[in-house]
MARBA-3410 file (N, C-alpha, C, O; in Angstrom, 1 decimal):
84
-39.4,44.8,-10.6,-38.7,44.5,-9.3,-37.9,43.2,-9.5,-36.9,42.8,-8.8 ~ -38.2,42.6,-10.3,-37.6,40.8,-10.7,-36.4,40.8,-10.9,-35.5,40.2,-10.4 ~ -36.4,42.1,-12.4,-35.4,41.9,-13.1,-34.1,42.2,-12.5,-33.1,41.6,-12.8 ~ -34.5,43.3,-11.3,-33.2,43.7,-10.5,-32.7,42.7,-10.2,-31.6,42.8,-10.7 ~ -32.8,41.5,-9.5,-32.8,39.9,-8.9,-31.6,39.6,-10.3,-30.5,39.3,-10.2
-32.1,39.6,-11.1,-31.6,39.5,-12.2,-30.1,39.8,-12.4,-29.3,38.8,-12.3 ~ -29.8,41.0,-12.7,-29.3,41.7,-13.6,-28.2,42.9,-12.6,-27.1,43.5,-12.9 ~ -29.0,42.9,-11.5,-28.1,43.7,-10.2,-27.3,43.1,-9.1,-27.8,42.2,-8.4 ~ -26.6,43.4,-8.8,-25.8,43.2,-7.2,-26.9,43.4,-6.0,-27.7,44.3,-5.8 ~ -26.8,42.2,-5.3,-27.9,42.8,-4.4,-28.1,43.8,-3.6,-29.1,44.0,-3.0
-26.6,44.7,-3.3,-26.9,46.3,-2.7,-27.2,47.1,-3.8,-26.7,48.2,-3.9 ~ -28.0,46.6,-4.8,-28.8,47.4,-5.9,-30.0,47.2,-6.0,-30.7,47.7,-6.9 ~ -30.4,46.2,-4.9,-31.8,45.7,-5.2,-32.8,46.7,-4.3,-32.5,47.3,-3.2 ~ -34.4,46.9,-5.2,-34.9,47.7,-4.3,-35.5,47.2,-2.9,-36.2,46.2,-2.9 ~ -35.3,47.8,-1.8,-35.6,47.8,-0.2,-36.9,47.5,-0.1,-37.0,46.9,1.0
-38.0,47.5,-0.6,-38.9,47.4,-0.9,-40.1,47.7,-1.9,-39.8,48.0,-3.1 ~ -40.9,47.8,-1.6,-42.6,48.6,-2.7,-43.7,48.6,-2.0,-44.3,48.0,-1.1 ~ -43.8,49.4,-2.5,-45.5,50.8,-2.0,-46.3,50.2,-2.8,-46.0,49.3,-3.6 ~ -47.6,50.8,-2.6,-49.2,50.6,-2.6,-49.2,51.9,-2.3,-48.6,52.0,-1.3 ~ -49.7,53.1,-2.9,-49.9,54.2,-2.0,-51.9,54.4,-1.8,-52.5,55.1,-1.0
-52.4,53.2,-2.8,-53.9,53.9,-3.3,-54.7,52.8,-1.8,-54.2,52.0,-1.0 ~ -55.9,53.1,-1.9,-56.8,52.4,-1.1,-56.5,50.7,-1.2,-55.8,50.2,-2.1 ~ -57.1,50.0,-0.2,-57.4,48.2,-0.7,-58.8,47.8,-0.8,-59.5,47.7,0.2 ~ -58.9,47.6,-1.7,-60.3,46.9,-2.0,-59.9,45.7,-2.0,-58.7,45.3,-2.2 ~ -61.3,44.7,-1.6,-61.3,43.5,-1.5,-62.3,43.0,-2.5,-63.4,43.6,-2.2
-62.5,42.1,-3.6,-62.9,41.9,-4.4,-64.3,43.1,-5.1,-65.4,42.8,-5.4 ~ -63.8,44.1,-5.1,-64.8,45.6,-5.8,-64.8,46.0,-4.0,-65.0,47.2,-4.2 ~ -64.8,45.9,-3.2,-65.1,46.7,-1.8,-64.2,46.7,-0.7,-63.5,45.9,-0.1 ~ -64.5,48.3,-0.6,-63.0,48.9,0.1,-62.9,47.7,1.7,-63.8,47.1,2.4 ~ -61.9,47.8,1.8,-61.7,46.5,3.0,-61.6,47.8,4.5,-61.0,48.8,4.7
-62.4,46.8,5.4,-62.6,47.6,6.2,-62.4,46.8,7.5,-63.4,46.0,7.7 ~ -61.1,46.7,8.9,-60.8,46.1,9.5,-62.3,45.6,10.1,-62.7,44.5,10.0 ~ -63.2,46.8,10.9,-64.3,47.0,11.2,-65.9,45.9,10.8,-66.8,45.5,11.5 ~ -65.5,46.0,9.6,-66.0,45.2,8.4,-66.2,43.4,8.4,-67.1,42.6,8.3 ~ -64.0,43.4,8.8,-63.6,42.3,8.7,-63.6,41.7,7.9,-63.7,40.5,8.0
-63.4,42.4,6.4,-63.0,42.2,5.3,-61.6,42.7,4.8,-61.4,43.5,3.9 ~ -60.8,42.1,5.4,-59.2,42.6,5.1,-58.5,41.3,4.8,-58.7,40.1,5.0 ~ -57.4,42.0,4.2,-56.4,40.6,4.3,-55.2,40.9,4.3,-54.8,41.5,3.4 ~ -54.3,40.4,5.4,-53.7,40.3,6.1,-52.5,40.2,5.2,-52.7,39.3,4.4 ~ -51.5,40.8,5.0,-50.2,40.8,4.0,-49.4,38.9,4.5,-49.2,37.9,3.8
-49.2,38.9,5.4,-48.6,37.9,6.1,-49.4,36.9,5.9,-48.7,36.1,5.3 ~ -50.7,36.5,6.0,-51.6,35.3,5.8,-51.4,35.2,4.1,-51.1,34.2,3.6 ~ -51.4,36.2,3.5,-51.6,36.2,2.1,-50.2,35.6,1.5,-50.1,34.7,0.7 ~ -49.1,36.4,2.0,-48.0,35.5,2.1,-47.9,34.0,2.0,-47.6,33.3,1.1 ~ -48.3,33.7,3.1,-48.2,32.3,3.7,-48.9,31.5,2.9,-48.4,30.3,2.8
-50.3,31.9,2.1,-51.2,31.0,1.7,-50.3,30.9,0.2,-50.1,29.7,-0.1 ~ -49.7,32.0,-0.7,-50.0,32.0,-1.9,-48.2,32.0,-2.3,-47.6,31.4,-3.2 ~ -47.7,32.9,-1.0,-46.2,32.8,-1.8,-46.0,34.5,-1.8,-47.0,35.4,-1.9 ~ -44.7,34.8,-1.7,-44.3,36.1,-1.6,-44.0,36.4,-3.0,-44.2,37.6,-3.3 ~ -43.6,35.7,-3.6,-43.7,36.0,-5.2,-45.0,36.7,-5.7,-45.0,37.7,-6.4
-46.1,36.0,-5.2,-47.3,35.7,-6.2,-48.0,37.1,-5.5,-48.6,37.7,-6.4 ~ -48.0,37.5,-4.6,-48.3,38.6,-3.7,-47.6,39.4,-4.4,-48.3,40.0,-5.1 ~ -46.3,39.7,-4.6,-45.7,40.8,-5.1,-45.8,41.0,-6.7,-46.1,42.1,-7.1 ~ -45.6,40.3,-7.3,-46.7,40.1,-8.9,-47.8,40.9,-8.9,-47.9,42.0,-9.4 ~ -48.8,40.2,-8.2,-49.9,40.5,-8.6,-50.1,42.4,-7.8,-50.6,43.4,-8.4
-49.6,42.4,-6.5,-49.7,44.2,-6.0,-49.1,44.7,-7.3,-49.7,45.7,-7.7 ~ -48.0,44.4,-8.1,-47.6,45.6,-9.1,-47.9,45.3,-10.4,-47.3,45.7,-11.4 ~ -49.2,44.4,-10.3,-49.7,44.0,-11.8,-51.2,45.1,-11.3,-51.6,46.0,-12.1 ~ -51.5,45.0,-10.5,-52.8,45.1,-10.2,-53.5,46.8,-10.3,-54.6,47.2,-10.4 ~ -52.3,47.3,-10.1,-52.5,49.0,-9.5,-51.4,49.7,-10.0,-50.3,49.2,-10.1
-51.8,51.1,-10.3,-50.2,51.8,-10.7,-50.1,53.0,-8.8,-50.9,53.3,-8.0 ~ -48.5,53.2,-8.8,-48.7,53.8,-7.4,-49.4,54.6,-7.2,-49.0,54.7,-6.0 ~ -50.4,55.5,-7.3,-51.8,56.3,-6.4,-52.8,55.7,-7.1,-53.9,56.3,-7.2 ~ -52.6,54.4,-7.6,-54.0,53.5,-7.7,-54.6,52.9,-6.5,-53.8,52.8,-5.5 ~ -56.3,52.5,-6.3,-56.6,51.7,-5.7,-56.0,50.4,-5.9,-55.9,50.4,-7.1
-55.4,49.3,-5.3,-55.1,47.8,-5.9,-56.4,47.1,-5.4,-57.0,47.6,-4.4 ~ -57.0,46.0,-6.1,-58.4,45.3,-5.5,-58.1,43.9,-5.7,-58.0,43.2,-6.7 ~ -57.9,43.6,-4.0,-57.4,41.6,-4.1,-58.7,41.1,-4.9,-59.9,41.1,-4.6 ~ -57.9,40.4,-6.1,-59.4,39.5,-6.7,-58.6,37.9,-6.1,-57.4,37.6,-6.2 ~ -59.6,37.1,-5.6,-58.7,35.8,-5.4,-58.6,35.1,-6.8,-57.5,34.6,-7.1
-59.8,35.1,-7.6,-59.2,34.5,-8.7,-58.3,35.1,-9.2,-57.4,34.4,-9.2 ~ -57.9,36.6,-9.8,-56.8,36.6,-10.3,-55.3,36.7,-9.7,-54.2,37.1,-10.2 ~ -55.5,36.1,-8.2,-54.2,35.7,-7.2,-54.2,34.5,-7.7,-53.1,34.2,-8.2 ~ -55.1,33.7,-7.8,-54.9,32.2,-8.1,-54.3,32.3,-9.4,-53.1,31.9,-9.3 ~ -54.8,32.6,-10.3,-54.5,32.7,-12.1,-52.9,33.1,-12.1,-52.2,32.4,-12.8
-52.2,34.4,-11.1,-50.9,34.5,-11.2,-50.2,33.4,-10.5,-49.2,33.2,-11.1 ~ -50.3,32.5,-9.5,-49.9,31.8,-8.8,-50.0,30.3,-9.6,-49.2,29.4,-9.4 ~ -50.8,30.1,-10.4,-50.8,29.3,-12.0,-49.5,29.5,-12.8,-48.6,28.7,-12.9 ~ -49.6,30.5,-13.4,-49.0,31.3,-14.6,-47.0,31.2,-13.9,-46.0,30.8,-14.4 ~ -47.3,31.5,-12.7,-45.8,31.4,-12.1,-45.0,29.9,-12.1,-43.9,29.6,-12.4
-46.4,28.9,-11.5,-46.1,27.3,-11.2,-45.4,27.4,-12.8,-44.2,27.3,-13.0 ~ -46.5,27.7,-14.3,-46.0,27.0,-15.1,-44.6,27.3,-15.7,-43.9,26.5,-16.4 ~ -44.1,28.8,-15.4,-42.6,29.2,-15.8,-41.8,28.4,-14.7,-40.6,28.3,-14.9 ~ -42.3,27.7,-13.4,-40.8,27.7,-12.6,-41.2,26.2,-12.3,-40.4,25.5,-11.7
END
């Protein structure tokens, strides 16, 4: 998704990206009910829309489960500080 940023015109960029598989939240399926969810917008806000979108298409292929680990949000949100 980056590279488009890159290398494309921005009416070539893609409109967005899917998740199609379940969310787990560190090994367990997240359950509003539960109150073990997390919020795309809070996750945003805390980490960065970059680091959110990295890690959803590092994490899962599309009909994968993706599973928020916070450490490896944190570790991408590292790894990005030290390229930029």
């Amino acid at each position: 998704m980056f590279h488009h940023g890159a290398i494309f015109p921005k009416d070539k960029w893609p409109k967005g990206m899917v998740v199609f598989g379940m969310g787990l939240l560190e090994g367990r399926k997240m359950s509003s009910s539960k109150g073990n969810v997390i919020i795309l917008s809070d996750a945003i806000n805390e980490y960065g829309a970059d680091v959110v979108r990295l890690f959803l298409m590092a994490s899962a292929e599309t009909w994968q489960d993706f599973d928020w680990r916070e450490r490896e949000v944190k570790g991408i949100k590292k790894k990005i500080r030290m390229v930029f």
